[in-house]
C-alpha positions as CSV (number, residue, x, y, z in Angstrom):
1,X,0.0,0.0,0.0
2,X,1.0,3.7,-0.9
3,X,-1.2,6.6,0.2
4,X,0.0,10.0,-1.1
5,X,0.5,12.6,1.9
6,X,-1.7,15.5,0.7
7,X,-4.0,18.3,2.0
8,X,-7.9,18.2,0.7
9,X,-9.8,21.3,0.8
10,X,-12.7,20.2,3.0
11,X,-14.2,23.5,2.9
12,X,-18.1,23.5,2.5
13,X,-17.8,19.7,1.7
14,X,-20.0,16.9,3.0
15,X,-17.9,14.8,5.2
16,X,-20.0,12.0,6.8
17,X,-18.9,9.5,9.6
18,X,-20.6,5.8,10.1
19,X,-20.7,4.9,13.4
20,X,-21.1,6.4,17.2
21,X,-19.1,4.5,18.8
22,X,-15.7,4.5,20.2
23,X,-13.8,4.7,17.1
24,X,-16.3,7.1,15.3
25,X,-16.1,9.1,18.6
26,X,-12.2,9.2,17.7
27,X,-12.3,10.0,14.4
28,X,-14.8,12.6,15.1
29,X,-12.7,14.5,17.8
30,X,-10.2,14.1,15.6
31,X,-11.8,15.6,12.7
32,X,-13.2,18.5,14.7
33,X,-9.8,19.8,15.0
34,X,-10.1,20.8,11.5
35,X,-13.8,21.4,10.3
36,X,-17.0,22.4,12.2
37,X,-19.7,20.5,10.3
38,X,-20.1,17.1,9.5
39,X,-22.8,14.3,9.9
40,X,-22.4,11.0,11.9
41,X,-25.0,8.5,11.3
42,X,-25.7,5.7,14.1
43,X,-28.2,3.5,15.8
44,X,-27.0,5.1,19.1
45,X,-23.8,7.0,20.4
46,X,-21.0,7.1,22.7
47,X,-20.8,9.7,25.1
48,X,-18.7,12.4,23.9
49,X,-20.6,12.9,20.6
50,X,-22.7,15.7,22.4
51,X,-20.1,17.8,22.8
52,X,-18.4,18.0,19.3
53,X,-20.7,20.4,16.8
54,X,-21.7,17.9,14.6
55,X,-24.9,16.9,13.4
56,X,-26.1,13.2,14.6
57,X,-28.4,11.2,12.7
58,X,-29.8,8.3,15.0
59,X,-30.3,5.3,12.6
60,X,-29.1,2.2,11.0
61,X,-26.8,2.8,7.8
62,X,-28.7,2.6,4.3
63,X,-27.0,3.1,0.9
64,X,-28.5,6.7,0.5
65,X,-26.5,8.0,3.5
66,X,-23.8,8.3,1.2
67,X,-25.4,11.0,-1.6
68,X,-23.6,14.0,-1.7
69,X,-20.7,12.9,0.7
70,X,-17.2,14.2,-0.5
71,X,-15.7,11.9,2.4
72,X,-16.6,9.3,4.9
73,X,-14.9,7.8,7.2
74,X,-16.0,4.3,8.0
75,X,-16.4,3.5,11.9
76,X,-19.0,1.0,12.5
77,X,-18.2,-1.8,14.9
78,X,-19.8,-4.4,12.2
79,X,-16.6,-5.3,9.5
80,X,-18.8,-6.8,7.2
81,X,-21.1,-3.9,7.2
82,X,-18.1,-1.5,7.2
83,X,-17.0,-3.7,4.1
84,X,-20.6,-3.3,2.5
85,X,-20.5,0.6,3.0
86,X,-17.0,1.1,1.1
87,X,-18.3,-0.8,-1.9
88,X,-21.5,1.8,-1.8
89,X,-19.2,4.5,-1.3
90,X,-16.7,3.2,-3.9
91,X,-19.6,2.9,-6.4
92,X,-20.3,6.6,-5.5
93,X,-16.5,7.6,-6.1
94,X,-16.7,8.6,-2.8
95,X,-13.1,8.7,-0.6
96,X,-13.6,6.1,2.1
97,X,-11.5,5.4,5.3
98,X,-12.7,2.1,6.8
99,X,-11.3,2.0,10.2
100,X,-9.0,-0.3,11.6
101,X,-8.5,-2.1,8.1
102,X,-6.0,-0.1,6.1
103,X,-5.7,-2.2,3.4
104,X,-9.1,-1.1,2.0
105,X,-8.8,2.8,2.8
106,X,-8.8,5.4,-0.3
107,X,-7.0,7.6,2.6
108,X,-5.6,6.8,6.0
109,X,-5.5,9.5,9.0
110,X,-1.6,10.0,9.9
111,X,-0.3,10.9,12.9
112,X,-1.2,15.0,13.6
113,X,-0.2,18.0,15.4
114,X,-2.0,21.4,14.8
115,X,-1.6,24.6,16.0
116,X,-2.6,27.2,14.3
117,X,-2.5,27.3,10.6
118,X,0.5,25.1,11.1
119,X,-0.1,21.1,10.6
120,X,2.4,18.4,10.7
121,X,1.4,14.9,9.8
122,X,3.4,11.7,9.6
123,X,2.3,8.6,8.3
124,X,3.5,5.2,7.9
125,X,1.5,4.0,5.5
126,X,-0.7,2.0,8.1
127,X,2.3,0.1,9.2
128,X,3.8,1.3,12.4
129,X,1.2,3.7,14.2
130,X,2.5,4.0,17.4
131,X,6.2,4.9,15.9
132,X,4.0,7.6,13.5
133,X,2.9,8.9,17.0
134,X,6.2,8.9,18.8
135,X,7.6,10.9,15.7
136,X,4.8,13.2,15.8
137,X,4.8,13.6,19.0
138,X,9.0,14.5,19.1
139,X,8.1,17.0,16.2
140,X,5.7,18.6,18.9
141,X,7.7,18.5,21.8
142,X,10.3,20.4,19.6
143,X,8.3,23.1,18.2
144,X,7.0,23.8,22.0
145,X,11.0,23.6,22.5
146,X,11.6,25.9,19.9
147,X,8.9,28.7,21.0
148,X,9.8,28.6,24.7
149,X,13.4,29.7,23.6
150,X,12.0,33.0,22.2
């Protein structure tokens, strides 16, 4: 697998999330970082999803969800649903991110820090996560270096 590091313009895009629980409450925080709207769609949710801005749709997954997405991301706790809702997205040409199962993800979330308008992300190409964290997470600890010594 290859994924190409790249910035999308999200801006006034549809970006939907499958899935309320503790993954798609992840993702979601996650995402939130970066946009202010986006729809998760689930039969019930964590807690935690009350507090982000997005808009929660209580229901089982159909097919139609998907109209109109630009993105989804791919969270349920179900992998043969999650498997069922990339081919509807990939019918679609809609970017998916299943989850937990790299290896049929159009894009993959890397490891980020954000302040500001700055945004460093490192990725592994799903292979060594917890090393993509360390790294990011040395790259913070050095810009926070960096700005204490001015």
């Amino acid at each position: 697998m290859t994924f190409l590091p790249i910035g999308l313009n999200v801006t006034g895009k549809r970006i939907l999330i499958i899935g309320g629980g503790k993954v798609g409450l992840h993702k979601a925080t996650i995402l939130h970082r970066f946009v202010s709207e986006a729809v998760v769609i689930s039969p019930k949710f964590n807690e935690g999803f009350d507090e982000l801005p997005f808009a929660r749709i209580q229901k089982e997954y159909e097919p139609a969800d998907l109209d109109g997405a630009f993105l989804v991301y791919i969270c349920t706790e179900n992998e043969a649903l999650n498997r069922q809702i990339k081919h509807d997205a990939e019918a679609r040409n809609i970017l998916a991110s299943v989850c937990d199962n790299p290896e049929i993800c159009d894009f993959i979330s890397p490891a980020i820090y954000k302040e500001g308008n700055l945004t460093v992300s490192v990725l592994s190409n799903a292979t060594d996560v917890r090393q993509s964290i360390a790294i990011r997470n040395n790259i913070r600890d050095n810009i926070d270096l960096l700005k204490n010594r001015k």
